[in-house]
N, C-alpha and C positions, 0 to 999 in steps of 0.2 A: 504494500500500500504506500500511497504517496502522502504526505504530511499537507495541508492545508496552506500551512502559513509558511510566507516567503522566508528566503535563505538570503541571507547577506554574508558575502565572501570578498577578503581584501587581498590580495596577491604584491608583491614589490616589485620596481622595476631594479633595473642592475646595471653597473659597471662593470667593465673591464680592465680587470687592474693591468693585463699585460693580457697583449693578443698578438700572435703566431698569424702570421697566412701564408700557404702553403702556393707553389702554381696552381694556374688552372686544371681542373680537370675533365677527362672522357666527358664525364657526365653533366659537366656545366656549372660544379660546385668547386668550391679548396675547401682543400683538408686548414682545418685552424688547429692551436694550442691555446687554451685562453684559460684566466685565471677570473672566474663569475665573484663579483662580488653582489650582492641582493642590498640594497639601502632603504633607507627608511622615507621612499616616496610611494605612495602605494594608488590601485587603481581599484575600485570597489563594482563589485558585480551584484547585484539587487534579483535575485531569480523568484519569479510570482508565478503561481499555475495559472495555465490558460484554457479553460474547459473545452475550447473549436480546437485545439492539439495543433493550433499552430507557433511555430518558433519563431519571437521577433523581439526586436532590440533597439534598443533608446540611445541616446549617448549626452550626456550633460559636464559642461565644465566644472569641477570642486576645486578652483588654483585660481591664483592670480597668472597665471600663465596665459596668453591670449591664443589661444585654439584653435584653428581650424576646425570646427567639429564640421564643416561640409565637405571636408576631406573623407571621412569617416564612412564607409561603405552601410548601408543600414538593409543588407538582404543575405543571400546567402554566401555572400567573398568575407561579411564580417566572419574575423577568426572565433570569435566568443559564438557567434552563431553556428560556424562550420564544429564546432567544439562542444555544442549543446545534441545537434544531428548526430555526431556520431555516437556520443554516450549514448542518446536514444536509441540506434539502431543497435547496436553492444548490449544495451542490455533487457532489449526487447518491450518498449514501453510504449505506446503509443499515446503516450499525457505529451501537453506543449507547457509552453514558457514564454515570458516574456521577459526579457534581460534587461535590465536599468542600467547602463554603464556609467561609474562617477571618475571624471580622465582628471588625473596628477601628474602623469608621466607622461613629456613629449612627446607629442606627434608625431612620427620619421626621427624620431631624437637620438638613433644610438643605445636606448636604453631596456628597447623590449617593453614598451607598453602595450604593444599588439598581443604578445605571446602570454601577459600579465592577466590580460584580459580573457585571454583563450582558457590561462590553469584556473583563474577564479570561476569562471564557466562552468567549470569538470566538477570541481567541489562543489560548486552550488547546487549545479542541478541531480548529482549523485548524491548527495544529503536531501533534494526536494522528492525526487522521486523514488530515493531508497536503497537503492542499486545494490548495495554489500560492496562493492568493489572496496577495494584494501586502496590505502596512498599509495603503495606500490603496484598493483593493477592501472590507476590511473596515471602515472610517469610513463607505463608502457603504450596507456592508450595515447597519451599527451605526444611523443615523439612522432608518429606522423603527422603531429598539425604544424612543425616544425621545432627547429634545431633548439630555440630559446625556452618554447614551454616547458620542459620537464625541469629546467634549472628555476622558472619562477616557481612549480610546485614544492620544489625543495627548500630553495631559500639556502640560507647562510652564505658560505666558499664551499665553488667547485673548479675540481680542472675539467675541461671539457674539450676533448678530442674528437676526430671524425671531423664532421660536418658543426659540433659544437653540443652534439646529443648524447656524448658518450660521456658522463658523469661520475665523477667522481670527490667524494666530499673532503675536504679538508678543514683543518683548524684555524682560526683566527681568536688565538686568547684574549683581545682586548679590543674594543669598538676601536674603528678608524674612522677619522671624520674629515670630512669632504663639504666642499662648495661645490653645487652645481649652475652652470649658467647656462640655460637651454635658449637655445635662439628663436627666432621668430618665424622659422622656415624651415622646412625639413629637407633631408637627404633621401635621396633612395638608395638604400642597401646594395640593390644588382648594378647600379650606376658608379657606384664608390670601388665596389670589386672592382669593375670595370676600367674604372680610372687606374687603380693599383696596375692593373698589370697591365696597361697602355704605361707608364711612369716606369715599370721596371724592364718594360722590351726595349724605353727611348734609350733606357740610362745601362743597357747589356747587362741588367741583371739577373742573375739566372738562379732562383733560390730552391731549396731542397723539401720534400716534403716537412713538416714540423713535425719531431720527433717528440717532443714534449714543452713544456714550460719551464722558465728559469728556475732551478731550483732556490736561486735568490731572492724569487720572490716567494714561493712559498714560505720558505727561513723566517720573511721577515714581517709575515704576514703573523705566524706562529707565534714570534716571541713578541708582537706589539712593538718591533722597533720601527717608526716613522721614518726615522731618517735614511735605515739602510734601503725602506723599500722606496723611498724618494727616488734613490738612485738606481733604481732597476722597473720603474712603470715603464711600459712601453705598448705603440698600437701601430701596428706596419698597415692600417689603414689609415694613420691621420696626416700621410702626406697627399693622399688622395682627397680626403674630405677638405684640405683647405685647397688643394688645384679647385675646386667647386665653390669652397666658400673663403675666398683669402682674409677676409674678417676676422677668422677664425683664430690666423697667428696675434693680430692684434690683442685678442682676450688672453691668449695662451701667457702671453709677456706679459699683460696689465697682470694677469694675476700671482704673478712672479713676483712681481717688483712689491706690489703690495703686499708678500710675503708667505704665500703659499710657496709650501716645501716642494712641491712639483707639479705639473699639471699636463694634462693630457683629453684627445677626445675619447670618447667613449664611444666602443668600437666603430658602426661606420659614420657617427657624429648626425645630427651637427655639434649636441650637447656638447660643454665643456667640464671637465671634473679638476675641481684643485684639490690634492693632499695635505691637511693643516696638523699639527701635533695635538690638539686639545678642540672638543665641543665648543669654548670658550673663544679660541683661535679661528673657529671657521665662523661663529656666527661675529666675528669683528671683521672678518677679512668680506663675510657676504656683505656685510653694511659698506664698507669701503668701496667698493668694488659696483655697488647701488650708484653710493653719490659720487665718485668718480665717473661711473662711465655709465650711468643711466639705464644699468642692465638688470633684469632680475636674477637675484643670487640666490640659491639655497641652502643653508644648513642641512647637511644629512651625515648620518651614520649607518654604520654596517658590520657585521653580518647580522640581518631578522630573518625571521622566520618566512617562511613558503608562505603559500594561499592557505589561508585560515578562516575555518567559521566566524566572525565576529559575533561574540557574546551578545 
């Protein structure tokens, strides 16, 4: 039986503390190495039964973020929707839904709020409609709807290999905190690939499948040292993402100078992420960073939790 009363589900969006990409390959995709961090900006999925058993979906801004929500697909290309269809078909249900989406995380941002949306979907509507499925059935169902959902279902740090689906969790003993600065305009994902390896054919460079992740930045992820993993962020996407958006290096440096320990995009951007030493450190550097350059800044921290029922 299916429960009456709607399911509210928060899922987070993610960084990339350090991202691998591999050549192109056969199939259209690179192999990455990537180190998921999960932050404390979350996307909230609203799942209500729909007695005509049809599946459909809302989308409303919760941020001072300015959104495109007409960007936002509202049929069946939405991922929370293609994501609600499959659970149903899995697990033989014939109830519908209607999805209320509340968007925090950018648009085309780099940060996986599409996929955010997709893992809050799976919980929502497997808790509305009762499914049994285990969290671990549902990572497995999550990996066809792409590479990013099964890391928002999980949450905390993972390394992620393959295509980015292949997961594996790691430690992070002590919150790390970040400014993010998301832009006004998104990137396309297959665009940025694209750009990469147009950028590495000009420049003859010829790189190796990615055999794993830094182990320096694991280390430094472990032990809470900020400064050593200062020195080892990296994303072989973000010389791509600023060929597309050169604005980008301008933030990159502004949020240098005003004293973020490092800073990088998040994978294929536009988002910008700075690295600060202290909670206290990013929300001064976001304020600076506001009345300097007129940009919206965020305070976040990481590693939270995966897609969660809200209490």
């Amino acid at each position: 039986m299916s429960t009456a009363r709607p399911v509210r589900v928060r899922a987070p969006g993610k960084i990339n503390v350090s991202f691998r990409v591999g050549p192109l390959r056969p199939d259209g995709y690179h192999s990455v190495a990537s180190v998921y961090l999960a932050v404390s900006l979350y996307e909230e999925v609203l799942a209500t039964p729909r007695a005509d058993g049809a599946v459909t979906v809302g989308v409303r801004s919760g941020s001072e973020l300015a959104f495109d929500l007409d960007s936002i697909p509202l049929d069946e290309s939405n991922l929370a929707v293609r994501a609600a269809l499959l659970l149903r078909e899995l697990a033989d249900r014939p109830s519908g839904v209607h999805l209320e989406i509340t968007k925090r995380v950018p648009v085309a941002g780099g940060m996986g709020g599409g996929s955010a949306d997709a893992a809050a979907a799976l919980v929502a509507c497997s808790a509305l409609w009762d499914t049994g499925f285990s969290r671990e059935e549902l990572v497995r169902i999550s990996a066809s709807l792409g590479a990013d959902v099964p890391f928002a279902l999980h949450g905390g740090v993972a390394v992620g290999l393959g295509v980015g689906d292949e997961l594996t969790p790691a430690l992070a003993r002590k919150d790390l905190n970040w400014v993010l600065v998301p832009a006004s305009f998104g990137l396309s994902t297959p665009k940025v690939y694209a750009v990469a390896d147009t950028l590495r054919e000009r420049a003859g460079i010829v790189v190796p499948e990615p055999g794993g992740v830094d182990p320096a930045v694991l280390q430094a992820m472990h032990t809470g040292d900020v400064a050593a993993l200062a020195k080892v962020v990296s994303n072989d996407l973000q010389a791509a993402a600023i060929e597309q958006a050169p604005e980008l290096a301008d933030i990159l440096d502004l949020g240098v100078a005003e004293g973020a320990l490092a800073g990088l995009v998040s994978g294929s951007g536009p988002t910008v992420a700075f690295l600060t030493s202290s909670r206290r450190d990013a929300e001064e550097l976001a304020q600076r960073l506001s009345d300097v350059a007129g940009v919206v800044a965020l305070p976040v921290h990481g590693p939270v939790h995966g897609a969660r029922i809200m209490a």
